[in-house]
N, CA, C and O atoms as CSV, one atom per row, in Angstrom:
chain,resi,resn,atom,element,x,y,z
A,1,UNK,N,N,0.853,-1.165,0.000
A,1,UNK,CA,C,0.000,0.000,0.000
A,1,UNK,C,C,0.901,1.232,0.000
A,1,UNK,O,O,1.935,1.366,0.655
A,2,UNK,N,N,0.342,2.119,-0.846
A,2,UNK,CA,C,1.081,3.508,-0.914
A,2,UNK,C,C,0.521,4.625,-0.081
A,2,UNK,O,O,-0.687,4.839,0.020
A,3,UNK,N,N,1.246,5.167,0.376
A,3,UNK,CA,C,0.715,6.688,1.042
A,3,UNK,C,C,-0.230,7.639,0.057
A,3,UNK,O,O,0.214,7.669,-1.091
A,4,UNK,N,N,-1.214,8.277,0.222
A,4,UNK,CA,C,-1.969,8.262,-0.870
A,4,UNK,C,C,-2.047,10.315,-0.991
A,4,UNK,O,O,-2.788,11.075,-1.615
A,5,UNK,N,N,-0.846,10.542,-0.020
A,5,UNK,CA,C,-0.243,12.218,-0.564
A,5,UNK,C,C,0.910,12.007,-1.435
A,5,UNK,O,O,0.981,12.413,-2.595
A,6,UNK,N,N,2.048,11.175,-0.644
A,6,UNK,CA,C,3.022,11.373,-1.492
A,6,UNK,C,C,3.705,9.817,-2.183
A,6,UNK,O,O,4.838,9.570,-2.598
A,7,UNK,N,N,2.783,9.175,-2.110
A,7,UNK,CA,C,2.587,7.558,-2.646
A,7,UNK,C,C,3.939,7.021,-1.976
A,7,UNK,O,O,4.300,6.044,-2.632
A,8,UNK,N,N,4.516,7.188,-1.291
A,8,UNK,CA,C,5.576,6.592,-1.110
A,8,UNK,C,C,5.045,4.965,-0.077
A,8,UNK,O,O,4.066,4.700,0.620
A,9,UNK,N,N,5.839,4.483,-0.334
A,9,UNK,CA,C,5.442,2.313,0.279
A,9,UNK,C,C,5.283,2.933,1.832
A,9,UNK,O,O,5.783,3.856,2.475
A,10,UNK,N,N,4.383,1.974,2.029
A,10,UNK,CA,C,4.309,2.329,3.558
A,10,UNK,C,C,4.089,0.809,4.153
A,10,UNK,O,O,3.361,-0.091,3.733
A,11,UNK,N,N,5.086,0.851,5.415
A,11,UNK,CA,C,5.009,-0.430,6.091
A,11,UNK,C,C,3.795,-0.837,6.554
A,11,UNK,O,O,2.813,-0.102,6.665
A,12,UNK,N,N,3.851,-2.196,6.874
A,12,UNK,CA,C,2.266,-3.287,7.121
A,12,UNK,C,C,1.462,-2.538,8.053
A,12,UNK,O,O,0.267,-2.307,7.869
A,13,UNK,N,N,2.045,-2.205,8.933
A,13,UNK,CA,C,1.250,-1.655,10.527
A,13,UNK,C,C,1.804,-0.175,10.807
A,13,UNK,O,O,2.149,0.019,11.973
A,14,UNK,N,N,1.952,0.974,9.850
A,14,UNK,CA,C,2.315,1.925,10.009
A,14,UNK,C,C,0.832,3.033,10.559
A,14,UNK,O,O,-0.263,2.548,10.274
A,15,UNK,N,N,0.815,3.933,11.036
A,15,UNK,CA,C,0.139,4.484,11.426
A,15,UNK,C,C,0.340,6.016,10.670
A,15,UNK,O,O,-0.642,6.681,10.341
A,16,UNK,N,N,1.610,6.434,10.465
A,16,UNK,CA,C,1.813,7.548,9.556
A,16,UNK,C,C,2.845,7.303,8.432
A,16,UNK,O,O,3.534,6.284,8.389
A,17,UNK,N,N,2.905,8.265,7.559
A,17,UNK,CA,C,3.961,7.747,6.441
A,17,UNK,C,C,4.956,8.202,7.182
A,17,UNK,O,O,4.814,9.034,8.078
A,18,UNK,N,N,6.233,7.574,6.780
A,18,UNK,CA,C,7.560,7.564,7.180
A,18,UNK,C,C,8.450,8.765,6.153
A,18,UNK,O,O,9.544,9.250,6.441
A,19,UNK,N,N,7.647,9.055,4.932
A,19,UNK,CA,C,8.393,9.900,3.990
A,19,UNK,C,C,7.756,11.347,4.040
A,19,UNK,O,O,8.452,12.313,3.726
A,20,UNK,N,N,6.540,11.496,4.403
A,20,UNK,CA,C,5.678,13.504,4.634
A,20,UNK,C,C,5.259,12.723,5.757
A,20,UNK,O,O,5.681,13.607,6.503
A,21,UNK,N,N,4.797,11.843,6.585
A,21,UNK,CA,C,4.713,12.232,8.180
A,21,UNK,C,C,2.807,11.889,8.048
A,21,UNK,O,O,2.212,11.392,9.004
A,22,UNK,N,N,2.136,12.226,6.831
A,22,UNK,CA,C,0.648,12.059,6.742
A,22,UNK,C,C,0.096,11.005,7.555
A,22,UNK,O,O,0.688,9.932,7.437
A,23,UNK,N,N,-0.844,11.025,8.318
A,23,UNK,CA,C,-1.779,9.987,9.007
A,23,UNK,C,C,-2.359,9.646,7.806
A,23,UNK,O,O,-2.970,10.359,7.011
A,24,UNK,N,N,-1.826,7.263,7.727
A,24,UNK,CA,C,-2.436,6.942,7.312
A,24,UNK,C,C,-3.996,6.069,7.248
A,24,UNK,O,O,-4.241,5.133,8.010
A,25,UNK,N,N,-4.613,6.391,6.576
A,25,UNK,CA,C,-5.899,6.074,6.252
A,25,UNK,C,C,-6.131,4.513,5.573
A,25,UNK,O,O,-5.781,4.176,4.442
A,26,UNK,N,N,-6.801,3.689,6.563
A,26,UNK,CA,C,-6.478,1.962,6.133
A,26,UNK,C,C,-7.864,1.327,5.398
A,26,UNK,O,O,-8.779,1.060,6.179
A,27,UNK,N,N,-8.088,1.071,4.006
A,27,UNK,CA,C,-9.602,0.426,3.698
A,27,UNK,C,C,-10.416,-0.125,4.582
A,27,UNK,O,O,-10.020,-1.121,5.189
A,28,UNK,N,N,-11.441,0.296,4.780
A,28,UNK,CA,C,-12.328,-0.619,5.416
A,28,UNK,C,C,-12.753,-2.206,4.360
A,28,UNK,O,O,-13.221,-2.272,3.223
A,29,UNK,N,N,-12.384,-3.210,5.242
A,29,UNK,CA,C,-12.909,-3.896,4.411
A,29,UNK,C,C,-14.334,-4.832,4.804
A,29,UNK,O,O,-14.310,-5.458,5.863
A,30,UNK,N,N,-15.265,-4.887,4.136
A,30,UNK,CA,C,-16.122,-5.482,4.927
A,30,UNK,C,C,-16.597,-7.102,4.579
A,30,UNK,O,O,-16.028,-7.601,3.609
A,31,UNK,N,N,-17.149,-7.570,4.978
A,31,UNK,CA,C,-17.441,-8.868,5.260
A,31,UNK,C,C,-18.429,-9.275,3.958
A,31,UNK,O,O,-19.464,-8.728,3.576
A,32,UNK,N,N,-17.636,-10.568,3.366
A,32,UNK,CA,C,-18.610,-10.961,2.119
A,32,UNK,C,C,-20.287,-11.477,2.967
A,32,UNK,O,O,-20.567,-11.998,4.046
A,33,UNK,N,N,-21.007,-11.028,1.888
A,33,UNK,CA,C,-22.303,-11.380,2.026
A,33,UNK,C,C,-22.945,-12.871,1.567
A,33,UNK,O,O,-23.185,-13.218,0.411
A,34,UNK,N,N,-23.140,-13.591,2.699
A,34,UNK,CA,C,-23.221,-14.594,2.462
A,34,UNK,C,C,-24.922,-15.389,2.950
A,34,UNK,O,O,-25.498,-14.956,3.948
A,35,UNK,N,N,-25.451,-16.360,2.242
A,35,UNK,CA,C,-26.403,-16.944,2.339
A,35,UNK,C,C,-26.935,-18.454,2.691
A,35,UNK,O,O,-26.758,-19.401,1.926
A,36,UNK,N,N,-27.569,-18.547,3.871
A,36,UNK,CA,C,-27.433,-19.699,3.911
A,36,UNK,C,C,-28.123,-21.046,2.885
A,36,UNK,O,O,-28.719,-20.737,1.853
A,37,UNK,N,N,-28.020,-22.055,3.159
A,37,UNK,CA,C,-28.712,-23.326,2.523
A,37,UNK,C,C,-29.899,-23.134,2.165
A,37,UNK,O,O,-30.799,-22.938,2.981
A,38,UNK,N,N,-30.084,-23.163,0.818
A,38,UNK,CA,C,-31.820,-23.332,0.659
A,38,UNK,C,C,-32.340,-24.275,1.294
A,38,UNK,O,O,-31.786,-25.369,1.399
A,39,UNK,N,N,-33.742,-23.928,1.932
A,39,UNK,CA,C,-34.401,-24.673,3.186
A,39,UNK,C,C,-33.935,-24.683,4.303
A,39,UNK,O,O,-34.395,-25.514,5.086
A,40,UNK,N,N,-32.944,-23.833,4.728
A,40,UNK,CA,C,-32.461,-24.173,6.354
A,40,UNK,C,C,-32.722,-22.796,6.715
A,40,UNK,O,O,-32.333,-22.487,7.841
A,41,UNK,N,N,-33.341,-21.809,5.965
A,41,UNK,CA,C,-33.933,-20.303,6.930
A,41,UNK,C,C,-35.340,-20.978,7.216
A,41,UNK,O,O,-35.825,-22.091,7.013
A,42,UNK,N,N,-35.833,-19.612,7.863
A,42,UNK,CA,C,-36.998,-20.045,8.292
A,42,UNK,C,C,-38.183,-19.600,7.655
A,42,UNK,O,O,-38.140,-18.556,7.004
A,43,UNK,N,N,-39.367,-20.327,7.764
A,43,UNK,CA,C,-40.612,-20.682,7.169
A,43,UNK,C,C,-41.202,-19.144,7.305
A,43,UNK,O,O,-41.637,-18.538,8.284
A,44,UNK,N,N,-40.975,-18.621,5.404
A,44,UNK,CA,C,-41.857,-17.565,5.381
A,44,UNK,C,C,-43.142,-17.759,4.616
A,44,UNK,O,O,-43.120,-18.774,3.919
A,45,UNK,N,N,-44.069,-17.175,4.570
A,45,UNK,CA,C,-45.403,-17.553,4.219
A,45,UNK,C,C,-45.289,-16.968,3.059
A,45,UNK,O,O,-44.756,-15.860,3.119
A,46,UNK,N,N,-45.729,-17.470,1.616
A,46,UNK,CA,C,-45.929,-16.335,0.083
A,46,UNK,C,C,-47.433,-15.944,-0.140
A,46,UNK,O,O,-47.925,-15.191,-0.980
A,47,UNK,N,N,-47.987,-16.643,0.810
A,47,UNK,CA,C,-49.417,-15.977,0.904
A,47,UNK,C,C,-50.212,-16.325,-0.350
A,47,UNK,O,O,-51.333,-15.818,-0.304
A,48,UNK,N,N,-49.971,-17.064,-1.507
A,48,UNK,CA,C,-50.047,-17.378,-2.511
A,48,UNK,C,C,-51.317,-17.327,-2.998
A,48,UNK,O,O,-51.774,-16.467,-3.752
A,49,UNK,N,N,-52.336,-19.068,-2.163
A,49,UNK,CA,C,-53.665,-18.975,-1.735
A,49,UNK,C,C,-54.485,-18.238,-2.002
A,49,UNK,O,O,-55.318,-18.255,-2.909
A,50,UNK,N,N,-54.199,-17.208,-0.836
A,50,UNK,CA,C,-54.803,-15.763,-0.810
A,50,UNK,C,C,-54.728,-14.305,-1.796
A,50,UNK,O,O,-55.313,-13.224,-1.859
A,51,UNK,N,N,-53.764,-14.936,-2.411
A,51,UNK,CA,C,-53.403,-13.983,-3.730
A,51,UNK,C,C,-54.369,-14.210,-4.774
A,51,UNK,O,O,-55.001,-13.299,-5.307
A,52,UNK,N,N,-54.478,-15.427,-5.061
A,52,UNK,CA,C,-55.049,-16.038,-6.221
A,52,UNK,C,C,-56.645,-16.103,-6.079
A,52,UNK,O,O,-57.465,-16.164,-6.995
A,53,UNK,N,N,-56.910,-16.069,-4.500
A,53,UNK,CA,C,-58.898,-15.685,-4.097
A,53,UNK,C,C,-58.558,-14.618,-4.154
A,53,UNK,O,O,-57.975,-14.993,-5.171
A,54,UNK,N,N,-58.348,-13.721,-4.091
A,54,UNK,CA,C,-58.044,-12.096,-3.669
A,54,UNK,C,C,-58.546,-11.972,-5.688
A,54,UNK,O,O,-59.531,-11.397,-6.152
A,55,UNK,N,N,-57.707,-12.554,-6.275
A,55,UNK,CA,C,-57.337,-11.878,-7.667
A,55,UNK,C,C,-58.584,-12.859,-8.229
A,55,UNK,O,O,-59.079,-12.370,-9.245
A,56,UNK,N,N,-59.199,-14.100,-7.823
A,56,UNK,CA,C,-60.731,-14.127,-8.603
A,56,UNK,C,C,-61.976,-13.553,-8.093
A,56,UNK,O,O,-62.828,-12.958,-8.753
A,57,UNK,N,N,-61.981,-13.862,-6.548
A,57,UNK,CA,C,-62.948,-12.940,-5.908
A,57,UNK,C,C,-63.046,-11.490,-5.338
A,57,UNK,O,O,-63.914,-10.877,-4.716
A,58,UNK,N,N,-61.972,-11.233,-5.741
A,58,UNK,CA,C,-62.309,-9.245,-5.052
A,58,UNK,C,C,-61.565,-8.261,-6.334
A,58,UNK,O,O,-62.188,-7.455,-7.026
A,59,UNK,N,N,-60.701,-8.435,-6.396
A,59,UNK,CA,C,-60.097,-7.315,-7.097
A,59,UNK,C,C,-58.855,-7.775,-8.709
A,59,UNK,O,O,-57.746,-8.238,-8.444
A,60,UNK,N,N,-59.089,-7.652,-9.558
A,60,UNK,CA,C,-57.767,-8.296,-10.469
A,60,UNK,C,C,-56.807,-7.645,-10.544
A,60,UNK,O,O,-55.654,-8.075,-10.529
A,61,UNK,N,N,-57.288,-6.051,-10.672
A,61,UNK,CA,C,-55.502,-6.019,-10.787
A,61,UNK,C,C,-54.753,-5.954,-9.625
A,61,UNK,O,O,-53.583,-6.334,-9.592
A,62,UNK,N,N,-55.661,-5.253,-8.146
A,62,UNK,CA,C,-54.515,-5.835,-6.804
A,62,UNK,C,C,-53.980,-7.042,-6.842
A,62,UNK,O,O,-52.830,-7.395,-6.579
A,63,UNK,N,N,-55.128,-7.799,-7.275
A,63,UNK,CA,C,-54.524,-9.834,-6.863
A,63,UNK,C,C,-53.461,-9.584,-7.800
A,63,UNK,O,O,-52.402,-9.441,-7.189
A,64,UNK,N,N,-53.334,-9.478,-9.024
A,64,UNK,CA,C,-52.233,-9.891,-10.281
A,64,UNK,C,C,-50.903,-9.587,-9.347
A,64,UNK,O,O,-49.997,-10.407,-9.198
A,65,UNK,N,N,-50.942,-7.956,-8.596
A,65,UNK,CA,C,-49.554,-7.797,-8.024
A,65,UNK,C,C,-49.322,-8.250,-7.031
A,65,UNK,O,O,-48.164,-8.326,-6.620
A,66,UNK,N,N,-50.793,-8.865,-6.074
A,66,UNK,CA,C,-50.060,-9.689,-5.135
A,66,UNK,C,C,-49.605,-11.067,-5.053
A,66,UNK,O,O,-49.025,-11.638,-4.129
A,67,UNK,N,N,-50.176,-11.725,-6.800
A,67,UNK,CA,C,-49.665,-13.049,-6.902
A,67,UNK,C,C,-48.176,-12.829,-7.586
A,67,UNK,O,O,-47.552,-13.888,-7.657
A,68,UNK,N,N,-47.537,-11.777,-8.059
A,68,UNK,CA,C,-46.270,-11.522,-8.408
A,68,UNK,C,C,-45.365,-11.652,-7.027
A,68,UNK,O,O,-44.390,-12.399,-6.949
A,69,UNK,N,N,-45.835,-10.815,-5.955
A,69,UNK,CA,C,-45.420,-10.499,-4.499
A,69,UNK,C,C,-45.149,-12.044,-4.337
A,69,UNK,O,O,-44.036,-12.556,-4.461
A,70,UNK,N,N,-46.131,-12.613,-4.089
A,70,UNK,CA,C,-45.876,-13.997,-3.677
A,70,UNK,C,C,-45.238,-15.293,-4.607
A,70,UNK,O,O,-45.116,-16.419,-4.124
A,71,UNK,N,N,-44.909,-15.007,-5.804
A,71,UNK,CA,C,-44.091,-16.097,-6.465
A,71,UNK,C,C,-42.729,-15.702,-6.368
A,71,UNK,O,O,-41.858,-16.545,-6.584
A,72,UNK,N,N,-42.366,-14.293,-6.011
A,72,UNK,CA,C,-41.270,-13.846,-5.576
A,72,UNK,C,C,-40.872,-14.419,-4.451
A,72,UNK,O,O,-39.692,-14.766,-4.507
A,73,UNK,N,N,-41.403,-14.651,-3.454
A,73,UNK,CA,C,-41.038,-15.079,-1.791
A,73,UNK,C,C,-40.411,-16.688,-2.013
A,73,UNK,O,O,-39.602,-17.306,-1.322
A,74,UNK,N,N,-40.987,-17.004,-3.009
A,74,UNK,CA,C,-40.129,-19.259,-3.246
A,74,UNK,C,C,-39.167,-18.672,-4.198
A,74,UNK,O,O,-38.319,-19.511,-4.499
A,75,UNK,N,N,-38.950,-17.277,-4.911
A,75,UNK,CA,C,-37.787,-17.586,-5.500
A,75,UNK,C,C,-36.511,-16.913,-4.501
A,75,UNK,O,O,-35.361,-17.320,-4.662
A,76,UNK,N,N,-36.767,-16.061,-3.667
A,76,UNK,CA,C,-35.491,-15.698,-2.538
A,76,UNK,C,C,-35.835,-16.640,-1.628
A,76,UNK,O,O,-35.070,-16.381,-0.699
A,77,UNK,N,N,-36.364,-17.386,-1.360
A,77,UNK,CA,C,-35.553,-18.503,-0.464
A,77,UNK,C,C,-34.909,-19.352,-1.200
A,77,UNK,O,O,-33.687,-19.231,-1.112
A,78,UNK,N,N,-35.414,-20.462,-2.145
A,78,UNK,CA,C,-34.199,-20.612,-3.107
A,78,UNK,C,C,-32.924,-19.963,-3.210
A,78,UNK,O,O,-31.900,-20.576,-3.510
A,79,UNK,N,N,-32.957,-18.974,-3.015
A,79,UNK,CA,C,-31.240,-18.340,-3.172
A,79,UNK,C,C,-31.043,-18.260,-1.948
A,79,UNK,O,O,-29.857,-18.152,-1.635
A,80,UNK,N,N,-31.984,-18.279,-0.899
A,80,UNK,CA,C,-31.518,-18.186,0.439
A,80,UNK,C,C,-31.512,-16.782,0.710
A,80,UNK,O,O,-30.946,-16.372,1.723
A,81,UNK,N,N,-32.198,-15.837,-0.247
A,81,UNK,CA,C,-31.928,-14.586,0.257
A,81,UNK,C,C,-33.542,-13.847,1.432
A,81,UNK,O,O,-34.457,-13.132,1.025
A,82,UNK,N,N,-33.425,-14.142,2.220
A,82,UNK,CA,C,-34.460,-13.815,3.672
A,82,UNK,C,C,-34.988,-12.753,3.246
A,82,UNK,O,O,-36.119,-12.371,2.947
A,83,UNK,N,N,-34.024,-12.371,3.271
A,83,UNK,CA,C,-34.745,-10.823,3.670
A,83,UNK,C,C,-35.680,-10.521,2.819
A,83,UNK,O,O,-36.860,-10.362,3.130
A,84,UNK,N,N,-35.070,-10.391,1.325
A,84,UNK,CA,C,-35.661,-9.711,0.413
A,84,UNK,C,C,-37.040,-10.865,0.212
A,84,UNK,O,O,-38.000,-10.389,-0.395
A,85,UNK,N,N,-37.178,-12.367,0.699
A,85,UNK,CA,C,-37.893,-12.751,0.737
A,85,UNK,C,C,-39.347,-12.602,1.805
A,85,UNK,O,O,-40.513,-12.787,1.457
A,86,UNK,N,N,-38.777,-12.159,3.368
A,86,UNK,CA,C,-39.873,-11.706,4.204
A,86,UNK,C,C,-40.668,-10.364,3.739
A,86,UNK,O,O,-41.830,-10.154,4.087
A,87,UNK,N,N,-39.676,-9.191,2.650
A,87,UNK,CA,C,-40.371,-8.402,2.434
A,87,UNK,C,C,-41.250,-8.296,1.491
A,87,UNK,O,O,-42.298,-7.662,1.605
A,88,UNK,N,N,-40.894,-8.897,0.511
A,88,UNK,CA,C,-42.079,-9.997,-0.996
A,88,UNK,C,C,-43.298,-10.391,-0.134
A,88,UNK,O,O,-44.424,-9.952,-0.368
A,89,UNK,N,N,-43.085,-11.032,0.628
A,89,UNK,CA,C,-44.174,-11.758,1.701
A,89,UNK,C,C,-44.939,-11.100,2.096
A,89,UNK,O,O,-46.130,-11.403,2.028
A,90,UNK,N,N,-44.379,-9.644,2.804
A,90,UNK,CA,C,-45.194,-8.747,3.626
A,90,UNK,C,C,-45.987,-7.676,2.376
A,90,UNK,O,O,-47.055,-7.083,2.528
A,91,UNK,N,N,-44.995,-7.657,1.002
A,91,UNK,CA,C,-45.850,-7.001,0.067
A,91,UNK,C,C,-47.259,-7.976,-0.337
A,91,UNK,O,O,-48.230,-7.436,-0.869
A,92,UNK,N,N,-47.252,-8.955,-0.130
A,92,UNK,CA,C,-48.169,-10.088,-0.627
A,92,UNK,C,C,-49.069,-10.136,-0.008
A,92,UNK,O,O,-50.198,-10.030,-0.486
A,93,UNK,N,N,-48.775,-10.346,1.490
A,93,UNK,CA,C,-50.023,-9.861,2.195
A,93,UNK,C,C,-50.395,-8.498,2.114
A,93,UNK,O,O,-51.614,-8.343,2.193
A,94,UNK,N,N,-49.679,-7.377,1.971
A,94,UNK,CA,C,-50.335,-6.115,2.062
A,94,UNK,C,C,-51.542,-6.012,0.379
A,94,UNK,O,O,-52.582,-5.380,0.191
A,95,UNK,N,N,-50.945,-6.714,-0.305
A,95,UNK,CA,C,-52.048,-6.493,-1.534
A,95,UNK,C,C,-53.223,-7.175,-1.628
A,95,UNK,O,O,-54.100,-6.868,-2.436
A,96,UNK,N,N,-53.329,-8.385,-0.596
A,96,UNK,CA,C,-54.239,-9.339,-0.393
A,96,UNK,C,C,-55.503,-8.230,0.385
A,96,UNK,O,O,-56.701,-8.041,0.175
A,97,UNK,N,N,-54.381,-7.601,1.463
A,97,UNK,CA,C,-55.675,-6.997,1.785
A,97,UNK,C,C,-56.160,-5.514,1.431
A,97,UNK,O,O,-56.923,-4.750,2.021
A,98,UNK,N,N,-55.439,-5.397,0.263
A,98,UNK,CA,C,-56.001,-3.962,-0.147
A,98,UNK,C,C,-56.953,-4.641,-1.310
A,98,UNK,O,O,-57.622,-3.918,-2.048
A,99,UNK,N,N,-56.966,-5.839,-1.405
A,99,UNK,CA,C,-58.111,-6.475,-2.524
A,99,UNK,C,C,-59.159,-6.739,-1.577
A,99,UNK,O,O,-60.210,-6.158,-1.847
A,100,UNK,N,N,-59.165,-7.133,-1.007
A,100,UNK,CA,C,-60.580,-7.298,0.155
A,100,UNK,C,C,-61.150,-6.198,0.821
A,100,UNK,O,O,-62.326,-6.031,1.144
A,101,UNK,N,N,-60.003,-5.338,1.018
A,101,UNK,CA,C,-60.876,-3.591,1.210
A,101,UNK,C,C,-61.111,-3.274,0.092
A,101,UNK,O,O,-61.289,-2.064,0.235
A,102,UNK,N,N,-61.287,-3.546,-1.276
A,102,UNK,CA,C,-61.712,-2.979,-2.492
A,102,UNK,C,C,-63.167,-4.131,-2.664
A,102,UNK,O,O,-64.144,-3.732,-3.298
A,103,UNK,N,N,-63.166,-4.973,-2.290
A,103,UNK,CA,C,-64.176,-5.817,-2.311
A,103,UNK,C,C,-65.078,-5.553,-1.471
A,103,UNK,O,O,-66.175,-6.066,-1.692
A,104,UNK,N,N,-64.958,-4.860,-0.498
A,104,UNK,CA,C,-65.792,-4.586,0.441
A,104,UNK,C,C,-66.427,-3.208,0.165
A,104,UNK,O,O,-67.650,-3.068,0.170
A,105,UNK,N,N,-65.666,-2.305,-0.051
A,105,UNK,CA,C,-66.064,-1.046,-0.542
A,105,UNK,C,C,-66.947,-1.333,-1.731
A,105,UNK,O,O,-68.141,-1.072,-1.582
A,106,UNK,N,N,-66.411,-2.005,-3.304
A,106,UNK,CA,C,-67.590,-2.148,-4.147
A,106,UNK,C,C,-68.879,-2.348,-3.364
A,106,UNK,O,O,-69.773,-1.513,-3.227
A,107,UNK,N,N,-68.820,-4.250,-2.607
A,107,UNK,CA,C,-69.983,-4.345,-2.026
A,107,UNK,C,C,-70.985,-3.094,-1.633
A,107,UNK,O,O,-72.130,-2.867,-2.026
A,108,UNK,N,N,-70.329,-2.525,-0.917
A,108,UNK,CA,C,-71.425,-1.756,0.209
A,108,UNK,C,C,-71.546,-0.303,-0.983
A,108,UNK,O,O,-72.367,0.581,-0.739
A,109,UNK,N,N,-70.928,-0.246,-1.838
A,109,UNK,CA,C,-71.395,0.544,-2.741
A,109,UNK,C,C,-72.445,0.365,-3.489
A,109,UNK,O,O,-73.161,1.283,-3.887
A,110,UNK,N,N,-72.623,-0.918,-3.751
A,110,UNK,CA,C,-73.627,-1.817,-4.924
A,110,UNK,C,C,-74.873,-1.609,-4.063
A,110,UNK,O,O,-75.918,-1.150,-4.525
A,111,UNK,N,N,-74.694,-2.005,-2.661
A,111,UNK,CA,C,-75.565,-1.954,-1.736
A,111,UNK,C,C,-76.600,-0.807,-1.061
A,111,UNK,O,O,-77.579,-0.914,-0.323
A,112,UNK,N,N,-75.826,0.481,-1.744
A,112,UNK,CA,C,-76.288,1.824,-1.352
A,112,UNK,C,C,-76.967,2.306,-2.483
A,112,UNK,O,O,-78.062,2.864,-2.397
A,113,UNK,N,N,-76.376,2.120,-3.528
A,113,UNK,CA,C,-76.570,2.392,-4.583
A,113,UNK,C,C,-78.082,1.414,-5.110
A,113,UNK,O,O,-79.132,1.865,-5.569
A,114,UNK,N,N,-77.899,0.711,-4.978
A,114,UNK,CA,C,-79.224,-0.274,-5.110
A,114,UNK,C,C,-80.558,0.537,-4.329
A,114,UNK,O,O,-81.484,1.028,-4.975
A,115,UNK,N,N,-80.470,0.574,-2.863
A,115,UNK,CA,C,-81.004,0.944,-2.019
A,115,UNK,C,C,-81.738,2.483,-2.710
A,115,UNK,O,O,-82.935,2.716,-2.881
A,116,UNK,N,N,-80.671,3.282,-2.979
A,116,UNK,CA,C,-81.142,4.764,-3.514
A,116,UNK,C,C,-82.296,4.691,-4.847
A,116,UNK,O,O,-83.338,5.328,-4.998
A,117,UNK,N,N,-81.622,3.604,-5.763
A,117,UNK,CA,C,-82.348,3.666,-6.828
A,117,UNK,C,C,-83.774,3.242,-6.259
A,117,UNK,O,O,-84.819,3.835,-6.529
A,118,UNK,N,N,-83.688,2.372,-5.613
A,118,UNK,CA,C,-85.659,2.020,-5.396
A,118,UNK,C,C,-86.333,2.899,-4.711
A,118,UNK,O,O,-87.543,2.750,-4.537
């Protein structure tokens, strides 16, 4: 590694350069990102099921994005990647139930609306 004012070599465990005196500055290096075994994290839900009633009985185009949400969640565990898989999950359920509050709202719309006309 070089001194990075006046590039001159600088020893293994130096703390300043030995040639201008500069405090040296050491890379951080950080830790590879690593994943464990497919199937040995733990059991996240893709909500799938509920995607697919959501997207025939209440709403199509919420369901369509929450059955995307949820075919996403079996493909990051496969790679073992968690995280990005619990948050697929939590998008999956969040669209499940913005299709059933849209199902409910039509309902009671149909329902008012009916009501007024007679």
């Amino acid at each position: 590694m070089n001194c990075e004012y006046c590039g001159a070599a600088l020893p293994a465990n130096a703390s300043n350069c030995p040639a201008c005196g500069a405090a040296v500055s050491r890379p951080v290096v950080s830790a590879p990102v690593t994943y464990a075994a497919p199937g040995a994290g733990p059991a996240i839900p893709n909500y799938m099921v509920w995607s697919i009633l959501a997207t025939l009985c209440c709403c199509l185009p919420t369901g369509i994005v929450a059955i995307i949400n949820s075919s996403k969640v079996s493909t990051f565990v496969a790679q073992g990647d968690y995280a990005n898989a619990q948050a697929s999950s939590a998008k999956a359920k969040q669209w499940c139930i913005y299709s059933i509050i849209g199902f409910v709202v039509q309902f009671f719309l149909g329902v008012l609306l009916g009501a007024i006309s007679e």
